[in-house]
N, C-alpha and C positions, 0 to 999 in steps of 0.2 A: 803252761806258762802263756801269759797272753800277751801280743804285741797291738803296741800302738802306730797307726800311721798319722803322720801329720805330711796333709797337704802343704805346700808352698805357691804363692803364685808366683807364676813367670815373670812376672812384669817385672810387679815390684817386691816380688820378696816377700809378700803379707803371710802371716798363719791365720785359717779362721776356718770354723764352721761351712762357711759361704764356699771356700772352696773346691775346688772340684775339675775335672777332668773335663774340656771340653772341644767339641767337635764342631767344625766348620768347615766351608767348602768355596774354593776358588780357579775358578776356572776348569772346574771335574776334574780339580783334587782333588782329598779329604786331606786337612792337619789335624791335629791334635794338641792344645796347650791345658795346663791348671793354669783356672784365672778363678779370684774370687768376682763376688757377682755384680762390683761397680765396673770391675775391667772387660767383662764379660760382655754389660752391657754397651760398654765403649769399641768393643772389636767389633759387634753386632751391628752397632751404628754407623763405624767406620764402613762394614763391608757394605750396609744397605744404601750407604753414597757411593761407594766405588759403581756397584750393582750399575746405577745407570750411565755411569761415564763407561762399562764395558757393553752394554745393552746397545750405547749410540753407537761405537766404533766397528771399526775394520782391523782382522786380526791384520797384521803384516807378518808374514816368514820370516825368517833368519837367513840368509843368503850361504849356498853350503860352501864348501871347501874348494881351494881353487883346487888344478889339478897341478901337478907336479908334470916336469916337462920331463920326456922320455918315461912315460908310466904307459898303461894300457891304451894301442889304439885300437879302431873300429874294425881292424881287419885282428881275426883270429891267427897265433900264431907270428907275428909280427907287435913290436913295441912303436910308440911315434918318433922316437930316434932314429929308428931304422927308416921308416918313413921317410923323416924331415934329410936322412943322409941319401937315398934312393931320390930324391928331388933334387937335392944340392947335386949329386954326379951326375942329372940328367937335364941339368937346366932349368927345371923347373922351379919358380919363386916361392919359397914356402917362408914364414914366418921362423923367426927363431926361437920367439917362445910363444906360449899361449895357443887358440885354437888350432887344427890344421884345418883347411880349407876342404869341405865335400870332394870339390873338383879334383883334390889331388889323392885324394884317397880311393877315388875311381879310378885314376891315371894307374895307382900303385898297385890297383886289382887287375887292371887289365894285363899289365907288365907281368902280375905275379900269379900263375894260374893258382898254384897251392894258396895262396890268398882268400878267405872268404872273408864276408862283410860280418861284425859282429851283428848280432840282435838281438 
């Protein structure tokens, strides 16, 4: 028994001969869409404009994840909770949320000899 496939294009839905599976590349992706061969040559166009507005630019990063207050500090074996409470009972000024200061996390190494510096 024989089957028949019929292509569809992505876009718009068309059935035809013309269609076809096809492969493209952005930004050292690969996709893959069925287009027949007028949207084909429309995606082709589209990316050879993109092409130099990504040629002229500057990637920008994604800025990563803040960190959660009382998560992993710099000293192994210690959290920055304990940290941020080891400064509060010794006077020392530590922030209540966000980075803990270098200086204080030297304070808490000297204090703490079991303390080592993460790296």
């Amino acid at each position: 028994m024989a089957e028949k496939v019929i292509r569809v294009d992505d876009i718009d839905g068309s059935e035809g001969g013309d269609v076809a599976k096809r492969d493209f590349e952005i930004l050292d992706r690969m996709f893959t869409i069925d287009l027949n061969d007028e949207n084909y040559k429309r995606v082709t166009e589209a990316l050879e404009t993109l092409a130099v507005f990504i040629e002229n630019s500057t990637e920008v990063k994604r800025a990563g994840r803040g960190r959660k207050t009382g998560g992993a500090a710099k000293v192994k074996g210690y959290t920055n909770a304990e940290v941020k409470e080891w400064a509060k009972q010794n006077g020392v000024e530590a922030p209540e949320r966000g980075k803990i200061p270098d200086e204080i996390y030297a304070a808490f190494i000297e204090d703490h000899p079991d303390a080592k510096p993460e790296t």
